[in-house]
gemmi code that builds the backbone of each chain (N, CA, C; Angstrom):
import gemmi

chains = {
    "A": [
        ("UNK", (138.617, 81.481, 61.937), (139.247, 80.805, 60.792), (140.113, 81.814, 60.043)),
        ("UNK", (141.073, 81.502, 59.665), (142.245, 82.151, 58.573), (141.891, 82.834, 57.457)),
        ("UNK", (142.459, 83.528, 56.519), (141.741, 84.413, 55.951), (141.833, 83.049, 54.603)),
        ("UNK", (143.046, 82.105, 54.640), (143.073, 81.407, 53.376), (142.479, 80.084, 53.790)),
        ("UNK", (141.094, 79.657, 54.794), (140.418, 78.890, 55.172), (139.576, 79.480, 54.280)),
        ("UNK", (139.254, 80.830, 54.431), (137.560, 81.382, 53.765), (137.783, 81.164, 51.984)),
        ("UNK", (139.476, 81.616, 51.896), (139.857, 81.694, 50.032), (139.510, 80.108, 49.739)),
        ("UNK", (139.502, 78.730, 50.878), (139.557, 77.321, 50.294), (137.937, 77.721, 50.284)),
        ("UNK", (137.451, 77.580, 51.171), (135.791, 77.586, 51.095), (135.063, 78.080, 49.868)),
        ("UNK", (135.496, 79.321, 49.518), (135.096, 79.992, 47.946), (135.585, 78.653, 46.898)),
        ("UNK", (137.109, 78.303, 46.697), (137.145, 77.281, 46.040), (136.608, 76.077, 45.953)),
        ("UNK", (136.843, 76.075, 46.617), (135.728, 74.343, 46.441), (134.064, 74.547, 46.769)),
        ("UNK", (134.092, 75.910, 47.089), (132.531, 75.653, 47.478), (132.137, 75.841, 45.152)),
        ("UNK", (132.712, 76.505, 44.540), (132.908, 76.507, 43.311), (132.974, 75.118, 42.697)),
        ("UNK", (134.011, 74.546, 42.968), (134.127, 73.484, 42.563), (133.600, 72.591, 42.766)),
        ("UNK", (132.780, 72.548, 43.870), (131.541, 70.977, 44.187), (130.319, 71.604, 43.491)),
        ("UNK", (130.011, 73.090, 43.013), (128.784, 73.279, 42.202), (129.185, 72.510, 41.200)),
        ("UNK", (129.878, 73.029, 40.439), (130.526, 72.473, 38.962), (130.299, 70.864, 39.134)),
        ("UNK", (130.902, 70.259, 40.440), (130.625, 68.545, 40.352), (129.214, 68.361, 40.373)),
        ("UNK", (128.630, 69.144, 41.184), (127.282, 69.030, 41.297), (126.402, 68.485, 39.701)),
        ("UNK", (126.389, 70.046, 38.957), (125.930, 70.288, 37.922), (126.334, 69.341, 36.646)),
        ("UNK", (127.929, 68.644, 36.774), (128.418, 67.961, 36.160), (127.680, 66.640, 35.965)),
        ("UNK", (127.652, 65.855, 37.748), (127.141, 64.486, 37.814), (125.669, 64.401, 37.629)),
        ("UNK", (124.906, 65.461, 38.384), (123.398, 65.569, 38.200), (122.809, 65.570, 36.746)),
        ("UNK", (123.438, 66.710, 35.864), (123.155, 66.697, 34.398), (123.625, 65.335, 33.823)),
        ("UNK", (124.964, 64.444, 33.656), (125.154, 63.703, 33.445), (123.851, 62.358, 33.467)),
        ("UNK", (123.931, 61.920, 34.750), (122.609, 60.825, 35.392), (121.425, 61.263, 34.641)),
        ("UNK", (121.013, 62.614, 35.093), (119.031, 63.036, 34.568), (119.441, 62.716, 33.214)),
        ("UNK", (120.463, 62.936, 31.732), (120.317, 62.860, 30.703), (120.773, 61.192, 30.512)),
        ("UNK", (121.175, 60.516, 31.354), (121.040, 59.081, 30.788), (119.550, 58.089, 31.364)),
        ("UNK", (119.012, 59.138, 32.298), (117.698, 58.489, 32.474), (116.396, 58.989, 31.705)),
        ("UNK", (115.613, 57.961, 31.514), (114.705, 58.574, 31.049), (113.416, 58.302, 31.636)),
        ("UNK", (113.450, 59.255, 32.510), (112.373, 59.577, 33.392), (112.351, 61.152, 33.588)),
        ("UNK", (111.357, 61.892, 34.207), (111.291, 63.541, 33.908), (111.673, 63.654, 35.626)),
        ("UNK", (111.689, 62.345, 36.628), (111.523, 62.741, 37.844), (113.667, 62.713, 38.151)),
        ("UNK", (113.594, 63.480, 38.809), (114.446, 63.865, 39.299), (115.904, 62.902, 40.211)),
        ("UNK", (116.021, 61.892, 39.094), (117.422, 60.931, 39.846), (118.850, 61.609, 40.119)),
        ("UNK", (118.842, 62.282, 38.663), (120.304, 63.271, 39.016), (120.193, 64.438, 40.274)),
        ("UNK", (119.741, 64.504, 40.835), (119.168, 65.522, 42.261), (119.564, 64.259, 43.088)),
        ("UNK", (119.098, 63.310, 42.951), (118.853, 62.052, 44.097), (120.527, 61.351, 44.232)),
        ("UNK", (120.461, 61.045, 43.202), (122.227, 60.604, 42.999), (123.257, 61.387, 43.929)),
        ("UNK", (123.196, 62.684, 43.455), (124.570, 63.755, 44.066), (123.916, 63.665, 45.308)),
        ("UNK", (122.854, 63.837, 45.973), (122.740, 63.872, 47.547), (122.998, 62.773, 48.357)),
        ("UNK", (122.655, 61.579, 47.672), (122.797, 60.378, 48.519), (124.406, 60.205, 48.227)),
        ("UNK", (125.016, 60.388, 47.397), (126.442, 60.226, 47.284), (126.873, 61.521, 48.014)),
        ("UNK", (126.639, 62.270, 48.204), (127.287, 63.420, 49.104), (127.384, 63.073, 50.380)),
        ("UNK", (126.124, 62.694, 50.767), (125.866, 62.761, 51.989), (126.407, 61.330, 52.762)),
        ("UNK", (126.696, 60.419, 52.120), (127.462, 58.933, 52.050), (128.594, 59.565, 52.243)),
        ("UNK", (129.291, 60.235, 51.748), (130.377, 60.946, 51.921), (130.877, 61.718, 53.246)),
        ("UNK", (129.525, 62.735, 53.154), (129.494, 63.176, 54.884), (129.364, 62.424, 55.961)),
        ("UNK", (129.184, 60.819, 55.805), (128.919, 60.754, 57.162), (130.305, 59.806, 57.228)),
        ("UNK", (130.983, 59.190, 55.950), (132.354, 59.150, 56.149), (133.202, 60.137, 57.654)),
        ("UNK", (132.885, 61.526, 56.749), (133.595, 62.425, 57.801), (133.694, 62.190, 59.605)),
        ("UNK", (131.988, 62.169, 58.903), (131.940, 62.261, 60.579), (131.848, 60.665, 61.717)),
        ("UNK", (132.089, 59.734, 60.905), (133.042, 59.096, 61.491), (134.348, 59.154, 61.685)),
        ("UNK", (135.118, 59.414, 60.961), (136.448, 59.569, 61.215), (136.779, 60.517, 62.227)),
        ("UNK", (135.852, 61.540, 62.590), (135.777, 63.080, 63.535), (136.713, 63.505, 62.979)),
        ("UNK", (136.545, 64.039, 61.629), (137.443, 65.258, 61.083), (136.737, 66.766, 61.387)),
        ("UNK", (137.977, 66.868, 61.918), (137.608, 68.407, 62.728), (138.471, 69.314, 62.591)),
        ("UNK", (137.955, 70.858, 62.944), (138.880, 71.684, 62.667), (138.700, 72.572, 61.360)),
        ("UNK", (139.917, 73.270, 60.949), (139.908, 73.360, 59.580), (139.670, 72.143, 58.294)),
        ("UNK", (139.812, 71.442, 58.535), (139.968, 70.035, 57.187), (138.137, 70.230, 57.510)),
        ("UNK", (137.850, 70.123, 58.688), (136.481, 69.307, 58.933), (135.188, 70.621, 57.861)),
        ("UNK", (135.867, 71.793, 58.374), (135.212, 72.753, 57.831), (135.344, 72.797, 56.076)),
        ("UNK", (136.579, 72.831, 55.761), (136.758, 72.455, 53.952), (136.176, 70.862, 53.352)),
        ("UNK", (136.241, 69.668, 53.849), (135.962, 68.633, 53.427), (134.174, 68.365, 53.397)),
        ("UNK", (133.758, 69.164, 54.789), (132.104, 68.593, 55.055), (131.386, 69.827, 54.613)),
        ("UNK", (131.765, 71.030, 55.486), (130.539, 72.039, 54.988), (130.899, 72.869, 53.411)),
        ("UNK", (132.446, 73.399, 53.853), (132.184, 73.577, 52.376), (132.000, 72.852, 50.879)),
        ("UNK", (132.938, 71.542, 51.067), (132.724, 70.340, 50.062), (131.385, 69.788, 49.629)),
        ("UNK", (131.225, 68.937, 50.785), (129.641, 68.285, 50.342), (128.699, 68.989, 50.948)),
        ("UNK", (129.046, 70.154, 51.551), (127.700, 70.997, 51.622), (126.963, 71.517, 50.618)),
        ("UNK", (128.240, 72.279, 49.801), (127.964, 72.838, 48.456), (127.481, 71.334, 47.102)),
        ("UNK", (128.265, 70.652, 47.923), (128.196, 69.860, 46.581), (126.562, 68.871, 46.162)),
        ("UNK", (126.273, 68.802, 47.666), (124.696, 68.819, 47.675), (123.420, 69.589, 47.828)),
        ("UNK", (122.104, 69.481, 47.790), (121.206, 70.571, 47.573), (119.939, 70.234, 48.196)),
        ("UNK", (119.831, 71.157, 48.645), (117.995, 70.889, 49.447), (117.422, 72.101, 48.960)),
        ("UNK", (117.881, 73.027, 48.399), (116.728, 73.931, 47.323), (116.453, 73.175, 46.006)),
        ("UNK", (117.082, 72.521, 45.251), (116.810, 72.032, 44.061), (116.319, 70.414, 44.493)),
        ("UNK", (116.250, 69.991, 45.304), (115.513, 69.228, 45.880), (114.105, 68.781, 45.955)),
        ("UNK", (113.987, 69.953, 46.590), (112.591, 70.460, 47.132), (111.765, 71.190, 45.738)),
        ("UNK", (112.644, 72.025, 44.867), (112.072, 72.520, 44.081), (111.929, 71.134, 42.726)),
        ("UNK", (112.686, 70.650, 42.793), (111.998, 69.363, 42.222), (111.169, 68.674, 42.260)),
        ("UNK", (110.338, 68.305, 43.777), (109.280, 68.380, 43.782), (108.046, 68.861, 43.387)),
        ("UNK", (108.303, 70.617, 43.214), (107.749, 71.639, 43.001), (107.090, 71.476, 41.851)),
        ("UNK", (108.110, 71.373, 40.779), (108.215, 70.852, 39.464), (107.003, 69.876, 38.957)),
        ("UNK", (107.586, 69.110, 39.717), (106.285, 67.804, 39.208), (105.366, 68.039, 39.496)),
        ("UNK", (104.993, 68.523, 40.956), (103.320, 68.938, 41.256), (102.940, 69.639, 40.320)),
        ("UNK", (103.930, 70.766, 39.743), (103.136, 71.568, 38.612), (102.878, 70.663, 37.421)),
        ("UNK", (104.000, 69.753, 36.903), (103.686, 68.873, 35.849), (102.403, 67.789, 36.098)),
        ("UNK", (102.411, 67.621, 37.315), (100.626, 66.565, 37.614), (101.609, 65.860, 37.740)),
        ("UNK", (102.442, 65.466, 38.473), (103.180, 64.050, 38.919), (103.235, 64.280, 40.634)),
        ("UNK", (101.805, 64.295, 41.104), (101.925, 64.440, 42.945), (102.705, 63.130, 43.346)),
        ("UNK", (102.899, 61.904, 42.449), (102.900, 60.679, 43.478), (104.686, 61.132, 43.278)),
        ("UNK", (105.018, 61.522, 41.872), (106.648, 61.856, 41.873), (107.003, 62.787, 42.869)),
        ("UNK", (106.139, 63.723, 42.855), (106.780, 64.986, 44.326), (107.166, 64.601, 45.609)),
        ("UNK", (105.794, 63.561, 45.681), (105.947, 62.755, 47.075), (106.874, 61.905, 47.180)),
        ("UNK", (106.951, 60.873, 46.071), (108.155, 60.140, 46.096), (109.546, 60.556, 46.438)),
        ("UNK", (109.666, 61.460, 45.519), (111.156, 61.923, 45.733), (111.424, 63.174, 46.922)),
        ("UNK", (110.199, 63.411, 47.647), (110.514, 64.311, 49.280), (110.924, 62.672, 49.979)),
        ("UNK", (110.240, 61.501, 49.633), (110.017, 60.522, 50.748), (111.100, 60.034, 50.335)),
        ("UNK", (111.582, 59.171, 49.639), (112.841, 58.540, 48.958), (113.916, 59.409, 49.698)),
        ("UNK", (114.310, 60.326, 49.061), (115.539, 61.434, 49.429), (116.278, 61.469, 50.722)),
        ("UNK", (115.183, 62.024, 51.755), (114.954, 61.653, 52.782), (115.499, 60.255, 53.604)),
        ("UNK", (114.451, 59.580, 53.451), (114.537, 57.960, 53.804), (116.126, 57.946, 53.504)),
        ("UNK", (116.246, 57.556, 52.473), (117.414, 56.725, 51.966), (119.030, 57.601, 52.230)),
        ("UNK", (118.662, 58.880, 52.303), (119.591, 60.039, 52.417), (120.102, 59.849, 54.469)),
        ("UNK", (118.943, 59.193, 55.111), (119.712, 58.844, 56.446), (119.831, 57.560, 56.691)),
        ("UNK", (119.501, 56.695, 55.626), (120.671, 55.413, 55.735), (121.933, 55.678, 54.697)),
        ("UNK", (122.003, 56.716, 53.769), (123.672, 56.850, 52.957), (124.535, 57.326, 54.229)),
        ("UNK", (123.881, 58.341, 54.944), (124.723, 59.157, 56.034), (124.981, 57.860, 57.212)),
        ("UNK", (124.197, 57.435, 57.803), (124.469, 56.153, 58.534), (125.703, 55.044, 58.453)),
        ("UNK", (125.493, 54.913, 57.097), (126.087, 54.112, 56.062), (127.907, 54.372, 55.970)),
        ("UNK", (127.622, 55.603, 55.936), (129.140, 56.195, 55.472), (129.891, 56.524, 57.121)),
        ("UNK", (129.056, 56.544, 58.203), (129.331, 56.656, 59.537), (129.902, 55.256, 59.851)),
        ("UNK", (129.539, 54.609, 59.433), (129.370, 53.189, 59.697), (130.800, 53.167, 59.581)),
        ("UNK", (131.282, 53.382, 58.011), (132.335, 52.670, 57.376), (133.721, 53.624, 57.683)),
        ("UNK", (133.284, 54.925, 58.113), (134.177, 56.008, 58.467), (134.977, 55.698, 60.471)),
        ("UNK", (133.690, 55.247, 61.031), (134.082, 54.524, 61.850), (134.828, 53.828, 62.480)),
        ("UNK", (134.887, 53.033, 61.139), (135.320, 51.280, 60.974), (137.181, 51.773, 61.033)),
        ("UNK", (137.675, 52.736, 60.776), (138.781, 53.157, 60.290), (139.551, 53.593, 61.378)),
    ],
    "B": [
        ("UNK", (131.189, 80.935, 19.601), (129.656, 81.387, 20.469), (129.550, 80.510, 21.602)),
        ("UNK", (129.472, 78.954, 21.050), (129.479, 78.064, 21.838), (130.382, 78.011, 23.073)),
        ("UNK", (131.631, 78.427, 22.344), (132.648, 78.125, 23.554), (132.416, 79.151, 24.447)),
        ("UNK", (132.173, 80.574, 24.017), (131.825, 81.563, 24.861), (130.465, 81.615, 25.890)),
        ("UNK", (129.426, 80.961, 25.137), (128.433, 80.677, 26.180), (128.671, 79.617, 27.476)),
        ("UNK", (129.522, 78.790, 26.851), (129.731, 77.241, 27.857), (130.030, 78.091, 28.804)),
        ("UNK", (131.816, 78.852, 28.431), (132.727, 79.217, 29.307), (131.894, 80.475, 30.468)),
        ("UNK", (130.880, 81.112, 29.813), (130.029, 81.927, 30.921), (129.727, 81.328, 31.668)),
        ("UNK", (128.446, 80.045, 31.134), (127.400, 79.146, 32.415), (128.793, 78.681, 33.110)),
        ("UNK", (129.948, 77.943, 32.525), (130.830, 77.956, 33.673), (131.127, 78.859, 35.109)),
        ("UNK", (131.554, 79.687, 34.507), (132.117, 81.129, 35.577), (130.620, 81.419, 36.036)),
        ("UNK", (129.719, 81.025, 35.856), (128.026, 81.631, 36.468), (128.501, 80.229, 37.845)),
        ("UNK", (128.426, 79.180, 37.272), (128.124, 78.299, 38.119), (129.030, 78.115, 39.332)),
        ("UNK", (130.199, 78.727, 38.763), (131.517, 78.154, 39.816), (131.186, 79.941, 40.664)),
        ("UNK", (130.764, 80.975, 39.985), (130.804, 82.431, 41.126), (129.741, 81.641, 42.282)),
        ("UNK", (128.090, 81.639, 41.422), (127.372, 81.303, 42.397), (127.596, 80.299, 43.586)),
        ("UNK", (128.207, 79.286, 43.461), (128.608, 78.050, 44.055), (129.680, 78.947, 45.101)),
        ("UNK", (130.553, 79.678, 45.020), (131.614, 80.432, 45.848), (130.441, 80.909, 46.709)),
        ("UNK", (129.502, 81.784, 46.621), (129.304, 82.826, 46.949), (128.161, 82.024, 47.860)),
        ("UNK", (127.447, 81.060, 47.245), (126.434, 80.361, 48.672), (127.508, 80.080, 49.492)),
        ("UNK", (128.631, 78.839, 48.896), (129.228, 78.440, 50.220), (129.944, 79.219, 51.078)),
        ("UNK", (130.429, 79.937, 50.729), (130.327, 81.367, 51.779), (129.437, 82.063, 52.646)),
        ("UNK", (128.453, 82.530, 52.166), (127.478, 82.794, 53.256), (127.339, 81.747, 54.333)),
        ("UNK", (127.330, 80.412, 53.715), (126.345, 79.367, 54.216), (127.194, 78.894, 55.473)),
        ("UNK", (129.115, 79.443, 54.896), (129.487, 78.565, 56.135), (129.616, 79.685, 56.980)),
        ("UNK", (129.722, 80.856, 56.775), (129.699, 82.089, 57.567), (128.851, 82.236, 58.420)),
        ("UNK", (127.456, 82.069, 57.975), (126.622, 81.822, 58.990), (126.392, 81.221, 60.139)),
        ("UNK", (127.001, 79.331, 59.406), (127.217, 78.408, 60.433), (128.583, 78.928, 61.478)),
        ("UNK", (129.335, 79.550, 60.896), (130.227, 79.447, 61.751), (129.703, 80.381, 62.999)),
        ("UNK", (129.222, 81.814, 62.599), (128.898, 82.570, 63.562), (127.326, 81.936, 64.470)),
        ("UNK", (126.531, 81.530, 64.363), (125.725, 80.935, 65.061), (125.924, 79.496, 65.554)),
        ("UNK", (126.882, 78.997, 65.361), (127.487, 77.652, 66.138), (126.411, 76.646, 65.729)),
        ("UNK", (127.329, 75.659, 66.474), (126.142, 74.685, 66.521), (125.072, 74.228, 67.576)),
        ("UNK", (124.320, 73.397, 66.880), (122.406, 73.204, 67.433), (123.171, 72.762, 68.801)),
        ("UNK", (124.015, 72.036, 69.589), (123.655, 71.852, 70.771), (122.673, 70.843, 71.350)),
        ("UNK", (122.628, 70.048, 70.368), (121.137, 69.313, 71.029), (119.966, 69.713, 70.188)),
        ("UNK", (120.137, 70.644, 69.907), (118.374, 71.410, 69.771), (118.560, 71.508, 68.456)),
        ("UNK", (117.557, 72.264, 68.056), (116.764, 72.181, 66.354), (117.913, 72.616, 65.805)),
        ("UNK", (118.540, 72.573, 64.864), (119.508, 72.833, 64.114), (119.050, 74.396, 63.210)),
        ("UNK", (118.918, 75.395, 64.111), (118.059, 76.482, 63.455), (119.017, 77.012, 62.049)),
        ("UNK", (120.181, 76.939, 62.465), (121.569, 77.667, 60.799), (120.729, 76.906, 59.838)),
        ("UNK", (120.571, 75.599, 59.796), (121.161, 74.689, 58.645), (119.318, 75.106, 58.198)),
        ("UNK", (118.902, 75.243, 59.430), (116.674, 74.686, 58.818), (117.084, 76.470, 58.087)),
        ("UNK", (117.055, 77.636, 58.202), (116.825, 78.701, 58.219), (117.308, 78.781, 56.722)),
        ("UNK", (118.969, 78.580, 56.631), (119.630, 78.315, 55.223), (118.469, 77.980, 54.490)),
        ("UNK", (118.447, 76.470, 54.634), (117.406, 75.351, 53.491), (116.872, 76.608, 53.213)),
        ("UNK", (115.230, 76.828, 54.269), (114.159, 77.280, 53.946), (114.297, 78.807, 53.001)),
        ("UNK", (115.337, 79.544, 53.148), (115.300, 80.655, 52.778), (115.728, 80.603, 51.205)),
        ("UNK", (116.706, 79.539, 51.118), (117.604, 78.905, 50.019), (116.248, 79.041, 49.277)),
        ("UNK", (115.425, 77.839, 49.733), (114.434, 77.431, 49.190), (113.180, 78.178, 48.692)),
        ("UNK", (113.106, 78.977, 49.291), (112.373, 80.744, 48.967), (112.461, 81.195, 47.820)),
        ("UNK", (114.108, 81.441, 47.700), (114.288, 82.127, 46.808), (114.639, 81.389, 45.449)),
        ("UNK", (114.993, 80.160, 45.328), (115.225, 79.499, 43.900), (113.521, 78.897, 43.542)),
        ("UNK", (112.449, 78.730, 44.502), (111.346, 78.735, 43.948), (110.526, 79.897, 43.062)),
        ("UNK", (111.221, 81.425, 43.722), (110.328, 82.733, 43.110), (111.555, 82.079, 41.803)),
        ("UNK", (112.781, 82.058, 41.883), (113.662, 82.465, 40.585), (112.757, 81.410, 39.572)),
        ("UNK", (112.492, 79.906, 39.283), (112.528, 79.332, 38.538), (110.796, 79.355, 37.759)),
        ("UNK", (110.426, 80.250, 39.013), (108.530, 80.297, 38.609), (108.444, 81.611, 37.506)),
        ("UNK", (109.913, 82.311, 37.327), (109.778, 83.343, 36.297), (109.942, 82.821, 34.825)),
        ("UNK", (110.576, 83.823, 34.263), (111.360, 83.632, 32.827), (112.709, 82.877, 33.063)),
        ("UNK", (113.733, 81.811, 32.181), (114.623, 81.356, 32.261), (115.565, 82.264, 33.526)),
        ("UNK", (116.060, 82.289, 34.471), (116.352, 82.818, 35.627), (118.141, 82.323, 35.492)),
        ("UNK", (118.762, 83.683, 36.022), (120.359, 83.491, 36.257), (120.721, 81.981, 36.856)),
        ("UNK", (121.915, 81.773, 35.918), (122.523, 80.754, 36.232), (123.268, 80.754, 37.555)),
        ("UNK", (123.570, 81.913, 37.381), (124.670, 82.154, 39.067), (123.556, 82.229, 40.296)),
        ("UNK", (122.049, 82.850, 39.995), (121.441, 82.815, 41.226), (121.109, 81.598, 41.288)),
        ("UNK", (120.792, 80.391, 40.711), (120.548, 79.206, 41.006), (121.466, 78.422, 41.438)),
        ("UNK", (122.545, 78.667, 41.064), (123.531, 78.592, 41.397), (124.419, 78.242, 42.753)),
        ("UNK", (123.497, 79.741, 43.302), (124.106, 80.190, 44.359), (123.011, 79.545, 45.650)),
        ("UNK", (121.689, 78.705, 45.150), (120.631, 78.728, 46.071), (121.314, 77.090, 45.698)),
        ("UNK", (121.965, 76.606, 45.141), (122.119, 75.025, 45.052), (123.200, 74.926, 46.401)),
        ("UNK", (124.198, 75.772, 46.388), (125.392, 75.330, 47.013), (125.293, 76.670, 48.380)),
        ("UNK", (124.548, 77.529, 48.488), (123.905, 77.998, 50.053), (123.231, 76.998, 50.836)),
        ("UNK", (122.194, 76.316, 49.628), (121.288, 74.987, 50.606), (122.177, 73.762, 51.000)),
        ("UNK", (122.048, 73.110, 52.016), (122.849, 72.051, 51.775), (121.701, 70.365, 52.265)),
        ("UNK", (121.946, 69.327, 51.551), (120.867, 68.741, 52.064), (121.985, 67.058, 52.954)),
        ("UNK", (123.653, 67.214, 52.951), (123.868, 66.576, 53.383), (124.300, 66.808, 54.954)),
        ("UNK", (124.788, 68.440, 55.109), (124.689, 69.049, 56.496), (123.539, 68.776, 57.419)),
        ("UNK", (122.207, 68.345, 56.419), (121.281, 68.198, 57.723), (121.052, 66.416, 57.999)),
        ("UNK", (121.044, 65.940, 56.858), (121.412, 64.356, 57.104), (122.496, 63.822, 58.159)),
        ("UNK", (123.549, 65.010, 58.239), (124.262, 64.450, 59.402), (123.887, 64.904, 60.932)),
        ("UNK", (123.080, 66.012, 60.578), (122.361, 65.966, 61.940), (121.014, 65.304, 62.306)),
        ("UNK", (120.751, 64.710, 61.321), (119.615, 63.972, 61.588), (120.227, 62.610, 62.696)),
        ("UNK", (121.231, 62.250, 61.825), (122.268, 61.122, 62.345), (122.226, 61.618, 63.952)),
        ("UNK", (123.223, 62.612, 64.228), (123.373, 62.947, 65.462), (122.195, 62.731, 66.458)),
        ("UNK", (120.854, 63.136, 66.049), (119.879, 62.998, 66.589), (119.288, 61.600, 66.897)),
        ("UNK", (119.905, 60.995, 65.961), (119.361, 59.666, 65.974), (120.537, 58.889, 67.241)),
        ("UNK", (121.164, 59.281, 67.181), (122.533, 58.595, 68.391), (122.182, 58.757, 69.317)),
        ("UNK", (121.729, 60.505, 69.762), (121.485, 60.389, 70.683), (119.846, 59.877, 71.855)),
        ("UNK", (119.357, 59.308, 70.483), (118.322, 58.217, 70.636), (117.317, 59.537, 70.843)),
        ("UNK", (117.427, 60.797, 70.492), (116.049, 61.818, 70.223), (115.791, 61.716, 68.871)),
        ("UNK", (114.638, 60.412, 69.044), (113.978, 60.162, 67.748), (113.256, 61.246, 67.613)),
        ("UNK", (112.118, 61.571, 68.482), (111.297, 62.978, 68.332), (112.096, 64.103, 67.515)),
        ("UNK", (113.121, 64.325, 67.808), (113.388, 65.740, 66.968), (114.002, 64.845, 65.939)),
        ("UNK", (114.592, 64.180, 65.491), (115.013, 63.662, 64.424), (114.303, 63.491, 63.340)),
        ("UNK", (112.685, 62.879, 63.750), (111.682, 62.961, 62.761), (111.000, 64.039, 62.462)),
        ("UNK", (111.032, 64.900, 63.213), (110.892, 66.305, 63.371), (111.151, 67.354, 62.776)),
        ("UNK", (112.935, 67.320, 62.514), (113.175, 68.030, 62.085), (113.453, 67.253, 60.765)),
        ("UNK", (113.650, 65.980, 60.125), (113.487, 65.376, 58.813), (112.454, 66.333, 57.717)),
        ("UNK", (111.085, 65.598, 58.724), (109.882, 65.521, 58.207), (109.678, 67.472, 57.929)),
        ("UNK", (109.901, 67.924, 58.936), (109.764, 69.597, 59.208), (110.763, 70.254, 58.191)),
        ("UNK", (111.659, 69.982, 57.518), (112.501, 70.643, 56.947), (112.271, 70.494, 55.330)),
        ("UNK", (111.584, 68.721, 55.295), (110.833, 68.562, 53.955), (109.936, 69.628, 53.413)),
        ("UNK", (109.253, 69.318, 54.602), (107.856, 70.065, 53.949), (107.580, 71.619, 54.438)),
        ("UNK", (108.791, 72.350, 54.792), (108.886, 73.651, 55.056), (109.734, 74.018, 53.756)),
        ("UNK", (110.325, 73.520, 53.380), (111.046, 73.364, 51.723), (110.232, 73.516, 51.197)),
        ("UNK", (109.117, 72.427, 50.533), (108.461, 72.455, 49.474), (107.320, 73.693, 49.414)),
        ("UNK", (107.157, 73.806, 50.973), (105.867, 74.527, 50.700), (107.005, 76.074, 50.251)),
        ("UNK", (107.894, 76.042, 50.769), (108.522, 77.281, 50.505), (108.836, 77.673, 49.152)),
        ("UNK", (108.803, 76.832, 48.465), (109.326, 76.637, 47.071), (107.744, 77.329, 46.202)),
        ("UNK", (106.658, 76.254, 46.872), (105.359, 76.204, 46.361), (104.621, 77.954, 46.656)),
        ("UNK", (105.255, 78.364, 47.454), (104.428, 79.188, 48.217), (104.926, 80.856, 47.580)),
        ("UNK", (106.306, 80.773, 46.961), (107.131, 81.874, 46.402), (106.956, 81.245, 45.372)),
        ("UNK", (106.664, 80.562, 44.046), (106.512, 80.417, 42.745), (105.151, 80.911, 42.597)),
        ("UNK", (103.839, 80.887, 43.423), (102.611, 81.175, 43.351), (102.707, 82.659, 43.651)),
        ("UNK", (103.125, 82.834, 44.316), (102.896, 84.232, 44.276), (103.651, 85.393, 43.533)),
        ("UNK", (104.692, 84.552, 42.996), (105.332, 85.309, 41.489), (104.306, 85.053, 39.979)),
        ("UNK", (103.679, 84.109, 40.130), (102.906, 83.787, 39.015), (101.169, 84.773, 39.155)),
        ("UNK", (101.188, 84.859, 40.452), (99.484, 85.440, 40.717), (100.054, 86.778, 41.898)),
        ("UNK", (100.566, 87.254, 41.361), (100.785, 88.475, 41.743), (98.902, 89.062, 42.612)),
        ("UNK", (99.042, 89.270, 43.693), (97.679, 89.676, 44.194), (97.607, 91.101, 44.250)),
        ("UNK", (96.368, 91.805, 43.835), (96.443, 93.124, 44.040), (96.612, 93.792, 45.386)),
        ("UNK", (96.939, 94.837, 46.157), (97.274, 95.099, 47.423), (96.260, 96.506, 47.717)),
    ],
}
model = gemmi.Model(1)
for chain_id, residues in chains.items():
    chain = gemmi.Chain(chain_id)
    for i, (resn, *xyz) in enumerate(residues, 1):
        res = gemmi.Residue()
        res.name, res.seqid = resn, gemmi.SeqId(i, " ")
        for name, pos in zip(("N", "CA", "C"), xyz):
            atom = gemmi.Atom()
            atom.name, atom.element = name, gemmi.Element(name[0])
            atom.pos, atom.b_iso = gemmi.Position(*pos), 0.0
            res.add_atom(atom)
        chain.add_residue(res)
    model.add_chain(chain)
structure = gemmi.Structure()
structure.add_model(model)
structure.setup_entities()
């Protein structure tokens, strides 16, 4: 890859934290629940996104800036998982479990989903 | 003050966010892809991702840029699309496999580096 493939990757891998942190904080402060929707939101919408891609078979350079660095960055499986973490420590096992099982589950019908419709095109 | 603190956690969030997705695709790029087989880049990323933002958050309030940097190193829609792949190619076995295996190699990873920052064991 090009040296100004790696300079896009730094950028936007920047700029999908910032969306990240933007939409996640946004959602968790209009819900009021302690379990973790703004985590759940940006992944299932990311990853709805990714599988856009990979229907369309964007490849190449685009494929590398749009999927891994875009919604790679722009989604999370450490703050995920550590959300779980969270609640077990708070005494919410059925929330830890929920949201490993939910995430999951529903995170490979968004990707399905977005294959589907990326497809379709 | 305000504007000066925002404008930091900004520049914290947007360095860290550069600096995972860099490694993260560097990595992928030089170890290719799974091929069929376990998707070892993307499980290795997570789990290690996951290592280390569990010791960070089991301390005192912890850098914005290292959390930062463990949000946008991990990725949780890179492996959803290989779950997909797996699923096409009708290897349900590793698909649930590596789902289910990447969950709970996460959490415990998370669980397993916050405990032992909190209960430090004598040696």
């Amino acid at each position: 890859m090009s040296a100004w493939v790696w300079v896009g990757v730094a950028v936007l891998g920047a700029l999908a934290s910032l969306a990240r942190a933007a939409v996640g904080g946004a959602i968790q402060a209009g819900a009021r629940t302690a379990r973790p929707v703004g985590t759940l939101v940006v992944n299932l919408s990311g990853t709805f996104a990714a599988g856009v891609l990979a229907g369309v078979v964007l490849s190449g350079d685009a494929g590398v800036l749009a999927g891994a660095a875009t919604l790679g960055s722009y989604t999370t499986f450490s703050t995920w998982v550590q959300d779980s973490g969270r609640l077990h420590e708070e005494g919410d096992d059925s929330g830890a479990a929920l949201n490993l099982a939910v995430s999951l589950l529903i995170g490979v019908a968004a990707v399905a989903a977005g294959h589907a419709l990326g497809a379709a095109f | 003050m305000r504007g000066g603190a925002d404008r930091r956690q900004l520049a914290a969030l947007a360095l860290g966010g550069a600096a995972g997705a860099l490694l993260r695709v560097w990595i992928a790029h030089r170890v290719g892809g799974a091929g069929g087989g376990w998707p070892w880049a993307t499980f290795s990323i997570n789990v290690s991702g996951a290592l280390l933002l569990g010791y960070i958050t089991a301390g005192p309030p912890g850098s914005l840029l290292a959390i930062s940097f463990c949000g946008a190193f991990t990725t949780f829609a890179t492996m959803q699309v290989e779950i997909l792949a797996m699923l096409e190619r009708h290897d349900y076995g590793l698909a649930v496999a590596y789902g289910l295996g990447s969950a709970a190699a996460g959490y415990l990873a998370v669980r397993v580096t916050a405990a032992a920052r909190r209960r430090p064991v004598a040696t």
